[in-house]
LOLUMGU-614050 format. One record per residue: residue in one letter; x, y, z of N, C-alpha, C, O in turn. Coordinates in steps of 0.001 Angstrom, whole numbers. Layout:
REM LOLUMGU-614050
+---+---------+---------+---------+---------+---------+---------+---------+---------+---------+---------+---------+---------+
! r !     n_u !     n_v !     n_w !    ca_u !    ca_v !    ca_w !     c_u !     c_v !     c_w !     o_u !     o_v !     o_w !
+---+---------+---------+---------+---------+---------+---------+---------+---------+---------+---------+---------+---------+
! A !       X !       Y !       Z !       X !       Y !       Z !       X !       Y !       Z !       X !       Y !       Z !
...
+---+---------+---------+---------+---------+---------+---------+---------+---------+---------+---------+---------+---------+
END
This chain:
REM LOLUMGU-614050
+---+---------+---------+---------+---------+---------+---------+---------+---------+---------+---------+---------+---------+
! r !     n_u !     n_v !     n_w !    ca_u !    ca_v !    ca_w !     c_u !     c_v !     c_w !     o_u !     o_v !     o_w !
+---+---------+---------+---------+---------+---------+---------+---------+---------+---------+---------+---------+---------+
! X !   97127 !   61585 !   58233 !   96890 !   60139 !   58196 !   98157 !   59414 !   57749 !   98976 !   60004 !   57043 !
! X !   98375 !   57923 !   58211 !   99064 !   57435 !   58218 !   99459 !   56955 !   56521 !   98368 !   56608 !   56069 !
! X !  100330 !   56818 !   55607 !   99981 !   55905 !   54473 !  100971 !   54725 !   54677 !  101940 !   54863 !   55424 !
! X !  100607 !   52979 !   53678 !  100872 !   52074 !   53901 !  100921 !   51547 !   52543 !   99900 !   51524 !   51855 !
! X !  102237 !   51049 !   52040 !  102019 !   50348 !   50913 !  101282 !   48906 !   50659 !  101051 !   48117 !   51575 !
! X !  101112 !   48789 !   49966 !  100402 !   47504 !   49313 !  100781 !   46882 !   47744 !  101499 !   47412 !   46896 !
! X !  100150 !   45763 !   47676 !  100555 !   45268 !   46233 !   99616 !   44218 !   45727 !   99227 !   43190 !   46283 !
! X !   99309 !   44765 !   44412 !   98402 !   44605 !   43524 !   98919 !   43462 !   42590 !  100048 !   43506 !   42101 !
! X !   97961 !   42340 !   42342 !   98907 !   41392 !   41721 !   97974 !   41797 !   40462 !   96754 !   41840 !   40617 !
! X !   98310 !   41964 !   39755 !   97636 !   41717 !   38111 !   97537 !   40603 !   37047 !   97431 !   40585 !   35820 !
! X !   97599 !   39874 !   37824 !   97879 !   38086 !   37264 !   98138 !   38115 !   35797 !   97132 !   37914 !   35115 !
! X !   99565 !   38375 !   34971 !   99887 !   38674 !   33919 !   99559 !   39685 !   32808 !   99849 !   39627 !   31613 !
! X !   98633 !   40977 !   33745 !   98287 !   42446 !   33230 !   99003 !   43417 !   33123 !  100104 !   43063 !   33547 !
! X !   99048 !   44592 !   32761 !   99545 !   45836 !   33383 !   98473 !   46443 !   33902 !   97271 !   46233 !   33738 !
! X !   99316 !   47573 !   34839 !   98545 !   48925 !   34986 !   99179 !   50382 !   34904 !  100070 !   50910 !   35569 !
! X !   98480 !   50794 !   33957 !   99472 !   52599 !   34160 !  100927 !   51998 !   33380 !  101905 !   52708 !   33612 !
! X !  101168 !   50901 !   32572 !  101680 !   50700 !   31645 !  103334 !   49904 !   32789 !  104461 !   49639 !   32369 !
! X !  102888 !   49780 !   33940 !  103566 !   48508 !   34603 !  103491 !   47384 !   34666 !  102274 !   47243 !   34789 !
! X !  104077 !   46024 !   34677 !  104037 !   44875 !   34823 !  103704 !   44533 !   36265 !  104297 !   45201 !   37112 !
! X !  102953 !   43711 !   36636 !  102957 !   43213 !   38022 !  103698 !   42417 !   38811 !  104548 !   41749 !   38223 !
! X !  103583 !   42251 !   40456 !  103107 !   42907 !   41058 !  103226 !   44348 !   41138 !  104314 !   44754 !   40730 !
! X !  102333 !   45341 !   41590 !  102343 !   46593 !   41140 !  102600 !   47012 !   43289 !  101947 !   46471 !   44181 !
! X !  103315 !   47694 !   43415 !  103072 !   48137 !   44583 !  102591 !   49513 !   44785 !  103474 !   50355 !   44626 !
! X !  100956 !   50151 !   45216 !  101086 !   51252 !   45741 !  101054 !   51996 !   46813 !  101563 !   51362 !   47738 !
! X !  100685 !   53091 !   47160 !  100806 !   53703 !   48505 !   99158 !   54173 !   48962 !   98490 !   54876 !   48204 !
! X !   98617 !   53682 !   50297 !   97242 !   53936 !   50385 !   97342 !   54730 !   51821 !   98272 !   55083 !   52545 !
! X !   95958 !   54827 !   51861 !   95791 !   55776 !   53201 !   94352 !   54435 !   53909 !   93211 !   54301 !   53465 !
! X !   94976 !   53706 !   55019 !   93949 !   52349 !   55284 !   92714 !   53334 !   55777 !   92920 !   54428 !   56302 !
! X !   91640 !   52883 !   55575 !   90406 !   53794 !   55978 !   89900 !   54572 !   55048 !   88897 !   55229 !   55326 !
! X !   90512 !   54663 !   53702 !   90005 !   55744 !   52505 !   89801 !   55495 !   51659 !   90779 !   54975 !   51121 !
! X !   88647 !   55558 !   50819 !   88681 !   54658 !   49606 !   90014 !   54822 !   48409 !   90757 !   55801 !   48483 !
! X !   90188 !   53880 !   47451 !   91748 !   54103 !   46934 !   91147 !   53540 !   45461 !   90630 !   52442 !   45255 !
! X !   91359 !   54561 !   44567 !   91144 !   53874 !   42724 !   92191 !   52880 !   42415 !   93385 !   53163 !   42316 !
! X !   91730 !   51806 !   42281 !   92671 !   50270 !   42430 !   93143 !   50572 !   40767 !   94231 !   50045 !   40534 !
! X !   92501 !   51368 !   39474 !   92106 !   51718 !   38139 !   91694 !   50419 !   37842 !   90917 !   49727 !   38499 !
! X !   92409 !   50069 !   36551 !   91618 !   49184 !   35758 !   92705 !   48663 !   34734 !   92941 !   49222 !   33663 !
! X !   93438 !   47346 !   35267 !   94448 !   46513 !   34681 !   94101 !   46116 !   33148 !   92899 !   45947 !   32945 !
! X !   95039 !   45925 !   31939 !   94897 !   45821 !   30831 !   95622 !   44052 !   30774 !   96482 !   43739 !   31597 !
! X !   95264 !   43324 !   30002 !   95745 !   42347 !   29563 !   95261 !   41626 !   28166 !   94080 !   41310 !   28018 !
! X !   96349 !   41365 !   27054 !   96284 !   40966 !   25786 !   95561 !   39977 !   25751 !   96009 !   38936 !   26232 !
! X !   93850 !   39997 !   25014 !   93362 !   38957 !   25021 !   92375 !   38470 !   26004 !   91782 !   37402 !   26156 !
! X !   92394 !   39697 !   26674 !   91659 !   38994 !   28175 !   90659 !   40134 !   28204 !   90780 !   41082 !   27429 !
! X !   89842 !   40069 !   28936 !   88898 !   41172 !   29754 !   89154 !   41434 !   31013 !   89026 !   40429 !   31712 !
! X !   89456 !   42355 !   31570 !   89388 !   42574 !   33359 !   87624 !   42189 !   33955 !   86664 !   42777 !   33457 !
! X !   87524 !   41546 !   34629 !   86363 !   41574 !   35341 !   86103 !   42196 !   36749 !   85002 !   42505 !   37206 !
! X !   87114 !   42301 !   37250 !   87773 !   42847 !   38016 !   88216 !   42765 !   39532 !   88063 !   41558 !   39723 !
! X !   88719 !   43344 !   40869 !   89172 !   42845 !   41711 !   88644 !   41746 !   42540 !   87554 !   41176 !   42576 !
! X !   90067 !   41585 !   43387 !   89506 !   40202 !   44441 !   90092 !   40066 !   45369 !   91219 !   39578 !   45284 !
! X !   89487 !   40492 !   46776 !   90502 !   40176 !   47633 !   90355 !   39273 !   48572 !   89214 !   39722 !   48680 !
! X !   90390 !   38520 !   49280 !   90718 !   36337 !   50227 !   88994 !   36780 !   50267 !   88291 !   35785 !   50092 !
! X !   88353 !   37830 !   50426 !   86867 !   37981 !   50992 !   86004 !   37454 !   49639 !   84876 !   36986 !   49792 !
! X !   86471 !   37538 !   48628 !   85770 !   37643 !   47192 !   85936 !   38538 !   46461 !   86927 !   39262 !   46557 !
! X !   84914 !   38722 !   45461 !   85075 !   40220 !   44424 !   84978 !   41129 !   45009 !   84323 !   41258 !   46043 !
! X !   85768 !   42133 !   44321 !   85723 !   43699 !   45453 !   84498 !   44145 !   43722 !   84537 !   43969 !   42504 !
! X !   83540 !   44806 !   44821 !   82442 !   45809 !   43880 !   83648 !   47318 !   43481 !   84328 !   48004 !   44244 !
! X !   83453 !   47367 !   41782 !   84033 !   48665 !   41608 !   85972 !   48605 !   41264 !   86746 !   47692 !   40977 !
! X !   86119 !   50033 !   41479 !   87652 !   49623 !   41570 !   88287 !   50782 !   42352 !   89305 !   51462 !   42226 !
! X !   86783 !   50691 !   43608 !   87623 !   51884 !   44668 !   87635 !   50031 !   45664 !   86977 !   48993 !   45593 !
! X !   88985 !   50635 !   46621 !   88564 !   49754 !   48113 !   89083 !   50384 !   49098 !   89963 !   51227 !   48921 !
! X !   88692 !   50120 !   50087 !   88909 !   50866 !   51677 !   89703 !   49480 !   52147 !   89378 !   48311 !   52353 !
! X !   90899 !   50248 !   52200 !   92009 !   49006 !   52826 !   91982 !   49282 !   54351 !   91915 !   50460 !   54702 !
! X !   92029 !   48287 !   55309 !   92244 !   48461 !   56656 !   93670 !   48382 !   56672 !   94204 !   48036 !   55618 !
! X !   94506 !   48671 !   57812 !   95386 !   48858 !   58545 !   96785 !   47339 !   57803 !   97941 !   47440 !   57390 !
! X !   95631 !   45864 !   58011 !   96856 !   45561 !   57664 !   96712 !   45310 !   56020 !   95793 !   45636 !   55269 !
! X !   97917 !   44635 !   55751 !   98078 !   43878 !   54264 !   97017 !   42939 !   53744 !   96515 !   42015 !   54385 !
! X !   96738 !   43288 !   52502 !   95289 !   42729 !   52109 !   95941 !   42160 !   50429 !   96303 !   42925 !   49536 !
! X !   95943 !   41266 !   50391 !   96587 !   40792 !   48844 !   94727 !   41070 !   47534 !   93646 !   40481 !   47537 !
! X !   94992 !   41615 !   47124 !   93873 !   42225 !   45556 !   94803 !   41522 !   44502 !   96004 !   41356 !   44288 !
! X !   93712 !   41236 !   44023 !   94165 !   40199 !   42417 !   93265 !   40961 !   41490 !   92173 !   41414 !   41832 !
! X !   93767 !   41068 !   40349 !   93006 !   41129 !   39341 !   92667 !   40257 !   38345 !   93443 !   39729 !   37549 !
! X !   91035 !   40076 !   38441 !   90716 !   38899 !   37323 !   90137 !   39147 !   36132 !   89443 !   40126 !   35854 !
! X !   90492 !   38064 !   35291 !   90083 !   38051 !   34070 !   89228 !   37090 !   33306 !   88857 !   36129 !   33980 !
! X !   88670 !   37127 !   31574 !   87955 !   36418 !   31201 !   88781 !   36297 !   29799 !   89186 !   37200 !   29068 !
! X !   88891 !   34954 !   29674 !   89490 !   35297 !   27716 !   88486 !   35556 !   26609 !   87447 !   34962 !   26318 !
! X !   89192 !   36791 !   25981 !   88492 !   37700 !   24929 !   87568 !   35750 !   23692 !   88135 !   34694 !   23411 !
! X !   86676 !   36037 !   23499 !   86382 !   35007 !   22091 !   86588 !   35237 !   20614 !   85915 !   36192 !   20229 !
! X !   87298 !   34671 !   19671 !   87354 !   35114 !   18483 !   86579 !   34055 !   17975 !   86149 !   33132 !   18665 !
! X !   86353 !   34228 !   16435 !   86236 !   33407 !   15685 !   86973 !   32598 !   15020 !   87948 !   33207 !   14578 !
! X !   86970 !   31498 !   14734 !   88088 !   30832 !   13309 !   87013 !   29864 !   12618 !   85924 !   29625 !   13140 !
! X !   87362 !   29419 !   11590 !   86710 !   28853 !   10478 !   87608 !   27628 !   10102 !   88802 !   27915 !   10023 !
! X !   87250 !   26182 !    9828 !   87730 !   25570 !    9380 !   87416 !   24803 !    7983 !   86456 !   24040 !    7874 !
! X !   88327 !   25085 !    6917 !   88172 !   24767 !    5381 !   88376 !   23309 !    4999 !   89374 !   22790 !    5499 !
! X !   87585 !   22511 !    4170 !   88443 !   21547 !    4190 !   88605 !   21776 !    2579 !   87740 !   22221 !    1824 !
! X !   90662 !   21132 !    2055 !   90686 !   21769 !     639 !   91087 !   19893 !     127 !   91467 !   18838 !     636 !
! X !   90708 !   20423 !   -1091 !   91428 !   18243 !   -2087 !   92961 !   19087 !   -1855 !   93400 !   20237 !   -1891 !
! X !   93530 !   17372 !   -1542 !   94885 !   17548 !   -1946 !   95432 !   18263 !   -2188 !   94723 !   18678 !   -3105 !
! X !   96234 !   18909 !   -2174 !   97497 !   19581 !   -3057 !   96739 !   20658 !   -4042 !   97265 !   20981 !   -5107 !
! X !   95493 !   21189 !   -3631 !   94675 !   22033 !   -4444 !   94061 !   23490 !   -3434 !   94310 !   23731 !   -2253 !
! X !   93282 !   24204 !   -4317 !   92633 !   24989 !   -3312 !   91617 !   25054 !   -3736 !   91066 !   26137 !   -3932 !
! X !   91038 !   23827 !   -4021 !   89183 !   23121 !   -3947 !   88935 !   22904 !   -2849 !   89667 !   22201 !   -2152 !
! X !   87570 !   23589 !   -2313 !   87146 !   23070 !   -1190 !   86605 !   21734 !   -1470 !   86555 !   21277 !   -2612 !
! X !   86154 !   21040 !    -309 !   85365 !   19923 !    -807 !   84375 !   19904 !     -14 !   83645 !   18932 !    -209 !
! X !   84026 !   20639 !     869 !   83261 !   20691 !    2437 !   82501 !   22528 !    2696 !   83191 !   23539 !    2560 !
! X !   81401 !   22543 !    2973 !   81361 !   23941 !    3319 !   82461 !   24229 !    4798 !   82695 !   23350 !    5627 !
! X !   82934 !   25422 !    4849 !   83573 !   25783 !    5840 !   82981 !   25792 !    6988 !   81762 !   25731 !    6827 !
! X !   83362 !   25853 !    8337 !   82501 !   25947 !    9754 !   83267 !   27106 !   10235 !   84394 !   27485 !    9915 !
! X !   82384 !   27609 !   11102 !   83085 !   28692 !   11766 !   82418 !   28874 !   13272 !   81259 !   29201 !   13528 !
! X !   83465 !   28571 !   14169 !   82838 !   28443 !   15397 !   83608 !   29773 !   16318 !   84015 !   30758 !   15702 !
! X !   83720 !   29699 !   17484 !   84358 !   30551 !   18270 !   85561 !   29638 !   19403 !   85439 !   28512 !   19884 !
! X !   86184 !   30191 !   19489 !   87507 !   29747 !   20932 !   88397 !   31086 !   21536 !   88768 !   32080 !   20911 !
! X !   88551 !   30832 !   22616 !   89326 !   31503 !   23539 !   90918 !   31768 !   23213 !   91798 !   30986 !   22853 !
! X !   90938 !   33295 !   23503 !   92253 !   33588 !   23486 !   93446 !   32572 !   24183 !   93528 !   31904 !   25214 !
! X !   94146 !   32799 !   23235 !   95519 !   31506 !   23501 !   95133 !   30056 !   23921 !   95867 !   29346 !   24609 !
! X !   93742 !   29631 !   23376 !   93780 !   28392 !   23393 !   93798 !   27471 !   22043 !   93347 !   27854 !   20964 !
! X !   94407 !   26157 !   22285 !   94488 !   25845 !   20670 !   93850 !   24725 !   19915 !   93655 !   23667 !   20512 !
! X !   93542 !   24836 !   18804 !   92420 !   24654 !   18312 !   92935 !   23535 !   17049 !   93803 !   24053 !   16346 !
! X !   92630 !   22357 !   16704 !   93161 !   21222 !   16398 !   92231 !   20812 !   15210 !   91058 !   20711 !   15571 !
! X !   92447 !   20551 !   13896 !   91208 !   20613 !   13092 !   90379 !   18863 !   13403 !   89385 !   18398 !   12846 !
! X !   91298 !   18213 !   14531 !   90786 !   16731 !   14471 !   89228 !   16986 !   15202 !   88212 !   16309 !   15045 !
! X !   89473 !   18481 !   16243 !   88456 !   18509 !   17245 !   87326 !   18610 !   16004 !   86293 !   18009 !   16299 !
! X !   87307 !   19157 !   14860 !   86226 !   19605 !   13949 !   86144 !   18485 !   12703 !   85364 !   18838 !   11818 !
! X !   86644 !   17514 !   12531 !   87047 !   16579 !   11688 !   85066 !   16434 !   11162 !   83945 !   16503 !   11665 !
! X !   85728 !   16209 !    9891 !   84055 !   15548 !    9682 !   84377 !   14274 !    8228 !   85205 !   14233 !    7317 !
! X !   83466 !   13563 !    8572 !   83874 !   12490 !    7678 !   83900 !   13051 !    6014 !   83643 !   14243 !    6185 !
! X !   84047 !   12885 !    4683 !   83776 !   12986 !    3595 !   84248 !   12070 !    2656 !   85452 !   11873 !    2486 !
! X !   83307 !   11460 !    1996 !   83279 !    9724 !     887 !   84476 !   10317 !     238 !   84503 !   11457 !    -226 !
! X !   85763 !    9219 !     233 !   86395 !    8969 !    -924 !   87853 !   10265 !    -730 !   88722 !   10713 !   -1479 !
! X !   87435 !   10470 !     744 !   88937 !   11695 !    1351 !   89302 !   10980 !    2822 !   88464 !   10578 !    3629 !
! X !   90787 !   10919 !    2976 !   91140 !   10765 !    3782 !   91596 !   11803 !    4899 !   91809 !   12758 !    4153 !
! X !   91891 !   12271 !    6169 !   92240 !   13459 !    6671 !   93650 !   13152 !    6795 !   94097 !   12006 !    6757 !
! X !   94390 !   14279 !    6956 !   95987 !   14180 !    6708 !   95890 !   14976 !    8058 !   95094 !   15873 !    8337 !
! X !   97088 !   14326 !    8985 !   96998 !   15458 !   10050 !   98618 !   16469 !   10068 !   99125 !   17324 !   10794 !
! X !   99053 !   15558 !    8490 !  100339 !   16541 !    8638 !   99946 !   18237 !    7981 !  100676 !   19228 !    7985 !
! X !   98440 !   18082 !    7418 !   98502 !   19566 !    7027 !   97951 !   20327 !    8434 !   98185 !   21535 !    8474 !
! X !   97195 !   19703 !    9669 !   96785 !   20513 !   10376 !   97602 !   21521 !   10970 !   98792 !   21317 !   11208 !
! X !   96995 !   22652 !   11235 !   97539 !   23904 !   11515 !   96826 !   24254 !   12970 !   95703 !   23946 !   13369 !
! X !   97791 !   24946 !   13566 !   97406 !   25264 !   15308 !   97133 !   26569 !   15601 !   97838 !   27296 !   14900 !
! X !   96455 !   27149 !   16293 !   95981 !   28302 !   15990 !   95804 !   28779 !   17635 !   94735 !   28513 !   18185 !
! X !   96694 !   29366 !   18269 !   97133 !   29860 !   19912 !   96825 !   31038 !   20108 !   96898 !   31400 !   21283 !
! X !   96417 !   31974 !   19171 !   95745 !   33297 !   19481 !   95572 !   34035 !   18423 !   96227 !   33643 !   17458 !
! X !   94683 !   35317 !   18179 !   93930 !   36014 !   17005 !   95096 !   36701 !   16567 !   94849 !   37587 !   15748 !
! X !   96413 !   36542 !   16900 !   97439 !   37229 !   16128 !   97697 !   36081 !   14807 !   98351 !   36599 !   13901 !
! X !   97359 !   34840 !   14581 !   97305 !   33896 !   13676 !   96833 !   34219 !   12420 !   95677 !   34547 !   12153 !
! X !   97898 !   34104 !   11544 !   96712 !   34429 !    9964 !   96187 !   32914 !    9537 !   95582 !   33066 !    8476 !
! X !   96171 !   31841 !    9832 !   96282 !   30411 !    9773 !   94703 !   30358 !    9750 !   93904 !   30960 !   10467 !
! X !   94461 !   29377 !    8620 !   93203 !   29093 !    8773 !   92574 !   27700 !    8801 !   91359 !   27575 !    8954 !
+---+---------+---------+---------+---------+---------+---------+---------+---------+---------+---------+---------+---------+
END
């Protein structure tokens, strides 16, 4: 049988510890282990090719060039927002603790809550772009 390269985009993943695009070598007509792309923060959900989701992570490539993407979902963490007095480390507020998406960022105005006799300072707010953050 004939083989035919191809290329795997991993939309900012690896695979087998490569960066993408990944090019490999198939046999069109046979099923082919596409594996299973890694990315920081993300989940694979997995392939896609112009037809839609490919079921699995075998595919039977025909003859010509078929562009496969690999997709993803961002991982959810938690964060918590404190509110402290002034220049202290009194709370004055119970803390909240909600969830947000990897590398998205998170603004304490979005969580602001009023409290008698405090003003909010937005020079202490802190930004928080992914769970590598010790920032609270």
């Amino acid at each position: 049988m004939i083989k035919v390269k191809q290329t795997l985009n991993l939309d900012g993943g690896t695979l087998d510890g490569k960066e993408g695009p990944v090019e490999i070598e198939v046999m069109p007509g046979v099923p082919t282990d596409l594996g299973t792309p890694e990315k920081e923060g993300y989940t694979f959900i997995g392939w896609e090719d112009p037809e839609g989701p490919i079921e699995g992570t075998e595919y039977t490539y025909p003859l010509d060039d078929v562009p496969i993407t690999a997709t993803w979902t961002p991982n959810q963490y938690d964060y918590t927002i404190r509110h402290f007095e002034k220049d202290t480390t009194t709370q004055i507020a119970e803390p909240k603790t909600a969830k947000a998406d990897f590398d998205s960022e998170i603004l304490a105005t979005d969580e602001a809550i009023k409290i008698d006799g405090f003003t909010y300072d937005s020079s202490k707010q802190r930004k928080n772009y992914n769970n590598n953050s010790s920032r609270k």
